[in-house]
N, C-alpha and C positions, 0 to 999 in steps of 0.2 A: 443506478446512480446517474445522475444528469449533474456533469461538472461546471465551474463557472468558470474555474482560472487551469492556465495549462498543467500546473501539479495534479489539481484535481482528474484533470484527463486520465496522464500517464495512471493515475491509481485507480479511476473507472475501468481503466480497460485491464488493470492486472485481476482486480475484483472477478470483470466477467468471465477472464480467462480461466481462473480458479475456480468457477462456477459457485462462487459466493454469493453475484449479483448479476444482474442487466444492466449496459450499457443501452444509455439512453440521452436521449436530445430533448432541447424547447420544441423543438421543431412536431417533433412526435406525440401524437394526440391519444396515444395509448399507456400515460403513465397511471392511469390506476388501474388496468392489465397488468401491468410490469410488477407493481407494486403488490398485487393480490397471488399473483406467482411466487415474490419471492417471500411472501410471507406464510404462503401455504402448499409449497412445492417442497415438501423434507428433502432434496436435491442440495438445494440454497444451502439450508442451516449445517447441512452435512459437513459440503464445502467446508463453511466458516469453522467448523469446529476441530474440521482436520487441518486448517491452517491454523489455529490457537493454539492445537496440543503439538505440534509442530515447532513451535517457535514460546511453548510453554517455559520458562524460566530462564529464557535470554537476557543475558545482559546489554540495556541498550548502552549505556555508557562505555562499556567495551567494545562493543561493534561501534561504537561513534570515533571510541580513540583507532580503532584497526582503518577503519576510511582513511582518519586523518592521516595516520603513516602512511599510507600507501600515497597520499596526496604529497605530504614529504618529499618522499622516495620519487617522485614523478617531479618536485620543485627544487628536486635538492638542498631542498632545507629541515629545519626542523622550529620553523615559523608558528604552520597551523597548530602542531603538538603542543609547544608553549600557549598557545589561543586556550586552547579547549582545555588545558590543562587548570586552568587558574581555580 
């Protein structure tokens, strides 16, 4: 993964930690090495698939409202719940 913006980072580097992908830069003259690995190194796709079944049938909308509460619970209000609620 070669990120542009710093979200992208933070989620380049969870990838390689996971062993999903390669963290990689502009700078780096080796992204079709990087790229031929993770596409034929059964390592990679393992990774990615024990992270899917993993987090298979999560509800995103409920982990979005449980942030929120705890963002609440840290503002003491209940601001963002009404936000996200509509």
């Amino acid at each position: 993964m070669i990120p542009n913006y710093k979200e992208q980072l933070y989620t380049s580097v969870q990838v390689a930690k996971m062993g999903a992908g390669i963290f990689g830069s502009r700078e780096d003259p080796s992204h079709r090495d990087a790229l031929l690995a993770v596409l034929n190194e059964p390592r990679f796709g393992e990774a990615a698939r024990k992270f899917a079944e993993r987090y298979q049938g999560q509800d995103v909308s409920e982990a979005l409202m449980q942030i929120t509460r705890q963002i609440d619970a840290v503002l003491g209000s209940d601001s963002a719940t009404t936000f996200v609620a509509r």
